[in-house]
N, C-alpha and C positions, 0 to 999 in steps of 0.2 A: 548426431542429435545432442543438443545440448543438458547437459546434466539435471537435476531439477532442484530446485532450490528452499530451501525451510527460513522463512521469513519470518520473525517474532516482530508485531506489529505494537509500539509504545504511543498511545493516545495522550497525550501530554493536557493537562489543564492547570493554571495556576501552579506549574515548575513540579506536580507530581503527574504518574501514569495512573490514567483511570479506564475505566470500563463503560461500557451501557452493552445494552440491548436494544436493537432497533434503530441504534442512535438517539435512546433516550435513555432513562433511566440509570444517571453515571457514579458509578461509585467509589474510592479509591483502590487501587490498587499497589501500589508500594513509590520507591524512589527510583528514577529511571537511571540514574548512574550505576545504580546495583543492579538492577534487572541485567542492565546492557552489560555488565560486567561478567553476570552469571550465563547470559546466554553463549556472549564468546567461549565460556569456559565449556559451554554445553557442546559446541558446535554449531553453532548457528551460522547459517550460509552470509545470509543480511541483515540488518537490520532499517525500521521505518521508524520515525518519530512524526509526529501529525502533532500539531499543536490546537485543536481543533477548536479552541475558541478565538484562534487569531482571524480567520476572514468574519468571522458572524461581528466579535465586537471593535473589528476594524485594527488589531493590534498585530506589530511587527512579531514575528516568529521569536523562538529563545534566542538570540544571538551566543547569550552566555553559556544557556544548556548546550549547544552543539558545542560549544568551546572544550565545556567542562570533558562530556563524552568524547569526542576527539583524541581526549590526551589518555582516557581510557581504556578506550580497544581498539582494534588492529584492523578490523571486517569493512566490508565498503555500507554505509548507511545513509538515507536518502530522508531527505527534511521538508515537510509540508506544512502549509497551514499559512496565512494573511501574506503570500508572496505575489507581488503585484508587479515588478517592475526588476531589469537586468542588476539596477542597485542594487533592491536587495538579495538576490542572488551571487551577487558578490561577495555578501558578508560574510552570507551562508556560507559557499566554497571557501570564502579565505577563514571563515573559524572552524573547517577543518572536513564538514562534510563531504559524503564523493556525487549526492546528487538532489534534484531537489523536485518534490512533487509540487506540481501545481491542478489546480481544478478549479473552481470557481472565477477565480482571475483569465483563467482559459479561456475560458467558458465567454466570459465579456469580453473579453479581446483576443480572439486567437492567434494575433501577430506576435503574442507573445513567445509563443511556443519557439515560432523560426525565430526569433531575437535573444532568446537562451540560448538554443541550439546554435546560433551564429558565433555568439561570442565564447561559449563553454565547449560545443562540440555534442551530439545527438545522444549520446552515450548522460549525458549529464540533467538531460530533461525526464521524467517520467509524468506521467499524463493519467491522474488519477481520477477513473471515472466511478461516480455514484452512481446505479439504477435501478430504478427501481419497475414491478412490472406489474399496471395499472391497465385499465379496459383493454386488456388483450396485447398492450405492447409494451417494452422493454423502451424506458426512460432516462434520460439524465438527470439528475438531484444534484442542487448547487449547496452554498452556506450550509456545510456539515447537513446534508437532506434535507435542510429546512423549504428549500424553494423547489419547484418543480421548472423543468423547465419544457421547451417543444421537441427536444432535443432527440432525435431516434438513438438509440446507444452504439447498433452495429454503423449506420450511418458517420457519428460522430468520433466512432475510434478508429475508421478509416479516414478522417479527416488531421485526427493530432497526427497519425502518421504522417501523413500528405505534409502536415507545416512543419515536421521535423522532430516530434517525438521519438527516442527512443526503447521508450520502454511503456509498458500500459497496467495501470492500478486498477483491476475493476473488481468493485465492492457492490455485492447486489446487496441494496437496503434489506430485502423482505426474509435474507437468512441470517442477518449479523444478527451476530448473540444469540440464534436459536440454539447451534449445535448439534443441527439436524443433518447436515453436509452443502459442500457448497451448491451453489446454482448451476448446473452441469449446464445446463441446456446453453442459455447467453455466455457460459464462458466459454463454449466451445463455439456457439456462432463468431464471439469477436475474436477468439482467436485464429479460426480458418479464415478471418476476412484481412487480416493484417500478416506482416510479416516482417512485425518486431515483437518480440519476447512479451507474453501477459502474464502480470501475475493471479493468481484466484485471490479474493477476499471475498468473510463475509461466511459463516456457517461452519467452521470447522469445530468439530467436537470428539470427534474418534480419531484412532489412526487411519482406520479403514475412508473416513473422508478423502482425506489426501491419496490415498490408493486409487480411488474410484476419479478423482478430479484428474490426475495424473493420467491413467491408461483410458478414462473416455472423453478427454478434451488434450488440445497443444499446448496448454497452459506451462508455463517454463518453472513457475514459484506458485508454491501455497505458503498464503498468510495468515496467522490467528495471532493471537491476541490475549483472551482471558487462559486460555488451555493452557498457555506457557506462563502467564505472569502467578497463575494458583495450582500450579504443576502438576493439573490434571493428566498431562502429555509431556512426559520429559523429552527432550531434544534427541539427545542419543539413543532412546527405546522405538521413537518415532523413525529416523533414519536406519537402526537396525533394521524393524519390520520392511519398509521400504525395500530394501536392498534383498529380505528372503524371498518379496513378492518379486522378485527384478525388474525393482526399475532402481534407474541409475540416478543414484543421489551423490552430490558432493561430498 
């Protein structure tokens, strides 16, 4: 079984890390070179950077910020946000990242997925799904939630698999930023229906979240966000407890 993983999730807007709720309401929260500096130092399994106003206002990801972090820290960290095309997933990778999330551009083209995957290798795509769950069903959300789409969610993350994903981001819209825990139910639906590594996003607030996501879904990582960046949840306290409940953390 693979080990489970403690993901600090860095929302990047205009070269600092910020917050919302709901995927609204965003507020600052620090410089992401220090964060990412301090979580390495915490333990932190991975790290995520999401540049989250690059698809909505059409703009290319940091190039410079993943450079800058790169030189950083040592952990394998994955980079999302206005990635459209193998170019620029080449930048990505060569200014130093180990992998690159895409969504929305997915979502419009899904040939993209197998055309990362071809060129970089399955390991190097991660396939982050927004959902949200509306008249009784479980949705895809495109441009940072802003778009809904027809998209069924279990349906559509057996499909990034199918084109060559190897990894799955899924953020349920309706718990980000609550802090109430994650969405147990659809994390464990898409994770029994695939069989590549999901991470949870999207509702962590306690330790006891990640305990409950962990032992009642297959979920490989739990991801948060504000818990770490205003050290509600320190890294090390968080995988202590983990480990007295047994389960197997890095």
């Amino acid at each position: 079984m693979l080990k489970k993983r403690i993901i600090p999730c860095l929302d990047i807007k205009d070269g600092r890390t910020v917050k919302g709720i709901n995927f609204v309401d965003i507020k600052d929260a620090g410089d992401p070179i220090e964060l990412a500096k301090k979580y390495v130092e915490e333990g932190a399994d991975e790290l995520v950077f999401l540049d989250i106003t690059a698809t909505l206002e059409n703009r290319k990801t940091l190039v410079d910020l993943v450079r800058a972090v790169a030189q950083e820290i040592n952990i394998p960290f994955t980079v999302g946000g206005g990635i459209n095309s193998v170019k620029d997933v080449q930048k990505i990778i060569k200014a130093g990242a180990d992998k690159v999330s895409v969504n929305s551009s997915a979502v419009k083209r899904p040939a993209l997925i197998t055309e990362i995957a071809n060129q970089f290798g399955k390991q190097c795509v991660v396939a982050a799904i927004d959902t949200k769950f509306e008249n009784g069903e479980w949705k895809v959300f495109t441009h940072g939630g802003k778009t809904a789409t027809p998209l069924n969610t279990v349906a559509w993350a057996k499909e990034v698999e199918a084109l060559g994903a190897g990894e799955i981001l899924l953020t349920s819209m309706n718990n980000d930023g609550m802090k109430t825990g994650f969405a147990i139910d659809i994390t464990q639906e898409v994770s029994e229906a695939v069989n590549i590594p999901v991470i949870a996003s999207g509702g962590a607030g306690e330790m006891e979240h990640f305990k409950a996501v962990f032992e009642k879904t297959s979920a490989t990582g739990g991801l948060a966000a504000s818990i770490f960046h205003y050290g509600e949840i320190p890294i090390p306290q968080l995988k202590e407890y983990l480990k007295t409940q047994k389960i197997a953390v890095r």
